[in-house]
N, C-alpha and C positions, 0 to 999 in steps of 0.2 A: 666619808666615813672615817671616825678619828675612836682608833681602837686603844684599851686601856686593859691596863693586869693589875686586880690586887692579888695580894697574897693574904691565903687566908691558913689562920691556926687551927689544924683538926686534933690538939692536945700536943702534949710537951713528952719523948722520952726521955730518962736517966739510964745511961746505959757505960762499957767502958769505953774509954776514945780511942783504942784501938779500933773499934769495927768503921771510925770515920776516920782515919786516915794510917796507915803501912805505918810500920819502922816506928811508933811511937811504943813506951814499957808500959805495960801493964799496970795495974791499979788504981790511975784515976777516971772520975765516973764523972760525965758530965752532961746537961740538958740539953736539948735540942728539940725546936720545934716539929710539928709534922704541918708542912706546908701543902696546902693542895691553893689554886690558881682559876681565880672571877676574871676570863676574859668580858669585857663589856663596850658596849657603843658598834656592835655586827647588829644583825637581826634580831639575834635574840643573843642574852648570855648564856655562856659555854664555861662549863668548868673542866678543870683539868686535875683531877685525880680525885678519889674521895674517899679519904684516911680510911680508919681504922671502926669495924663495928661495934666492938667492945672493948675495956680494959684486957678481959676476960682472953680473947682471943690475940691482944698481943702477949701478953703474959707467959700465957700456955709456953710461950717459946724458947728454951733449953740457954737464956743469954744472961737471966738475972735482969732484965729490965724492970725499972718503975716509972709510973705513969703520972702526968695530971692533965684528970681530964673534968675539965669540970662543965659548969652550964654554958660558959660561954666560950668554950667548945665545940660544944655542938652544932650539925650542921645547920638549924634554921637560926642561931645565934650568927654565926661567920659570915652567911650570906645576909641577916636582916641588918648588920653593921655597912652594906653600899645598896641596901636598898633593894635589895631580891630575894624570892619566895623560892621556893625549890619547885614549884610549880613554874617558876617562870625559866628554869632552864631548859636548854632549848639542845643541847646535845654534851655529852661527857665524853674526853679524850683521856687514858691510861697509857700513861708514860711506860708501865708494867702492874702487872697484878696483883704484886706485893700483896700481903694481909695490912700495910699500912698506907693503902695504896687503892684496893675497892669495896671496902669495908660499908660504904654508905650506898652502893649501887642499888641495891634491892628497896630503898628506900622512892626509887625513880620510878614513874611507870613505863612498860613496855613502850609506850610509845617514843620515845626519847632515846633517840639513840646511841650506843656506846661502843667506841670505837676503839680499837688497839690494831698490835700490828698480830699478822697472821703466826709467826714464828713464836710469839710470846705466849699464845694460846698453845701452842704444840708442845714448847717448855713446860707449861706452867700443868699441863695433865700429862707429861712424861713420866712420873713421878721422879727425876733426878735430885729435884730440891725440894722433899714435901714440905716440911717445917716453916718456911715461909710462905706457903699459902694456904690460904684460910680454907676449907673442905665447904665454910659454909658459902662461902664467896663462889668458889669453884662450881659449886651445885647453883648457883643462880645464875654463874654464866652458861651454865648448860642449858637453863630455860631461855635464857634470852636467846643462845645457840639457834634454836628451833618455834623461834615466835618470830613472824614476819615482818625488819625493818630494826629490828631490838638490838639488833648487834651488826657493827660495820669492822671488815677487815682491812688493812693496809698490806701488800703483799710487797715487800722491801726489804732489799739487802742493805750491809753496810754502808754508807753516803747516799742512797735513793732516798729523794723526797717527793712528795707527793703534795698535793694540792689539796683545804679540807673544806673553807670556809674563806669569803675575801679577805686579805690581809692573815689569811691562819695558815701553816703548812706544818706536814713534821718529815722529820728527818730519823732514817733508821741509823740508831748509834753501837747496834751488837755489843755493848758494855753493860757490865753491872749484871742484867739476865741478857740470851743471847736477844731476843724479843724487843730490848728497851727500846724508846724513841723519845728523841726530842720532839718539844711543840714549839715551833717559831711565831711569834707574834710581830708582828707590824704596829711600829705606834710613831708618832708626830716626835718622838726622842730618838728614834735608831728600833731595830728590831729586837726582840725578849726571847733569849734560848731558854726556854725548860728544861729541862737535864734532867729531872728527874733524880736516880741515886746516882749515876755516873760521878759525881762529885757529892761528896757532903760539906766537906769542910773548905769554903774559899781560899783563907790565907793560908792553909795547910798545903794546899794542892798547889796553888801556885805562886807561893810569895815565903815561907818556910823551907817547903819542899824538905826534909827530912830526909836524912842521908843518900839524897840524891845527888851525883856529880857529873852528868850531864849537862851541858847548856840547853836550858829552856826546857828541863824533861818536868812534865807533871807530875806531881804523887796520887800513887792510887788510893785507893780507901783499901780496907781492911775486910771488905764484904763485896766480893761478885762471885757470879756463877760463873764467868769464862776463865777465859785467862788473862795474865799483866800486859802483856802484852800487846791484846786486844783491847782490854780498858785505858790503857793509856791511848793507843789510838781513837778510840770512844770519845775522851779528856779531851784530845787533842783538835776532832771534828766538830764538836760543844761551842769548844771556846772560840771559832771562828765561825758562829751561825748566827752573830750578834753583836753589836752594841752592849749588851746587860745578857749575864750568864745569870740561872739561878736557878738552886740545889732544890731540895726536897727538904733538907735539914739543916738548911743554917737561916739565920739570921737575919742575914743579909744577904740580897746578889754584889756580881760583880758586876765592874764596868769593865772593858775589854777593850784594846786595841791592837790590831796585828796580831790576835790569841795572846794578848799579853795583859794583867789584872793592872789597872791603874788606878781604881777606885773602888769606891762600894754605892750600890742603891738601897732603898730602905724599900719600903712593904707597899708603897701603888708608885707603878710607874705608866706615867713619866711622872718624876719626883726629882726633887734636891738629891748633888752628887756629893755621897757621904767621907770621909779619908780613907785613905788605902788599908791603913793600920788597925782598922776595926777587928776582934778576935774575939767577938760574943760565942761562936761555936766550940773554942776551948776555953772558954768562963768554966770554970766548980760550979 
């Protein structure tokens, strides 16, 4: 079995680049993709996250975001670009709940299961953090809550992982929401961390680092539910869960050695290794 990730675009936001990465001034506004992830070559393809359901409901949210989202955005666009149907996936994994993050679930039939970790459901209807999640999302995970097979939990604390699919596992990272989880993949290059938001910006986080004077300390982003302290160890367990780290919102992944960035990968891996110096997530 010889497992593969694209990366797929569920729309671009314009937002300001503080909320991806700490210590940065205010005022400039920059794109970034919403990346959701075609594992392919298991049984059946598995996607991992499924952006956002409308303009409309990232909008709503109190940051000044602009969007584009256009036709070839859309979910049966992203997947008919490698050759799959939304009928032919075969189970969804949520790195977290985000509104840009399960936006297209309701679009799945019950039969197809969709998995997160149990803590991030408890977050996500605590009401601590309403504004980032979507009320419509949240009512769909309650139907799937209570239809038999529709929804699978992960019960994990911070560094537990779990076994999902051959070659698939995830890893609880307590960063970004307490709930978050990486997806590890296995592929014939080295293994694929999903991160999810824990990281947005690559070269920000660990090749910048902004007013960090720590040896080897990562930057956080500018958006989690816990604490710095917690997300930096979140950053920290990421970037040692693979060969290629990769965000939710940049670009590009990393390439990783000893948790240390030495390159960049582009959008299917296993793929050509890109230069270190790539900085498309702080592009205007």
């Amino acid at each position: 079995m010889t497992l593969t990730v694209q990366v797929l675009n569920f729309g671009n936001i314009r937002g300001d680049w503080t909320a991806q990465l700490a210590g940065r001034k205010q005022g400039r506004r920059v794109l970034t993709p919403t990346n959701a992830f075609l594992i392919q070559g298991g049984e059946y393809p598995v996607l991992v996250d499924a952006g956002t359901r409308s303009v409309e409901a990232l909008t709503r949210l109190p940051l000044g975001l602009e969007t584009e989202f256009g036709e070839e955005h859309s979910l049966e666009a992203q997947l008919a670009s490698h050759g799959v149907r939304a009928e032919d996936i075969g189970m969804i994994i949520l790195t977290h709940l985000h509104v840009d993050h399960a936006g297209y679930l309701d679009r799945f039939p019950m039969t197809v299961p969709v998995m997160l970790c149990r803590r991030e459901l408890e977050f996500a209807f605590s009401g601590a953090s309403p504004i980032d999640y979507a009320p419509e999302d949240l009512h769909h995970i309650v139907e799937r809550l209570y239809t038999p097979g529709a929804l699978g939990m992960f019960d994990l604390s911070f560094g537990e992982r779990a076994p999902v699919l051959p070659g698939i596992s995830v890893v609880c990272l307590a960063g970004h929401t307490p709930g978050s989880i990486a997806v590890v993949v296995d592929t014939e290059a080295g293994a694929v961390c999903i991160c999810g938001d824990v990281v947005y910006d690559v070269h920000g986080t660990f090749v910048a680092r902004t007013g960090q004077i720590h040896a080897f300390e990562p930057q956080t982003s500018g958006n989690f539910a816990t604490s710095r302290v917690e997300e930096k160890r979140a950053i920290k367990l990421a970037a040692s869960l693979g060969r290629f780290l990769y965000p939710s919102h940049d670009h590009h992944g990393a390439v990783m050695e000893d948790g240390q960035i030495v390159g960049r990968i582009g959008r299917t891996i296993p793929g050509p290794i890109l230069p270190l110096d790539l900085k498309y997530a702080t592009a205007p």
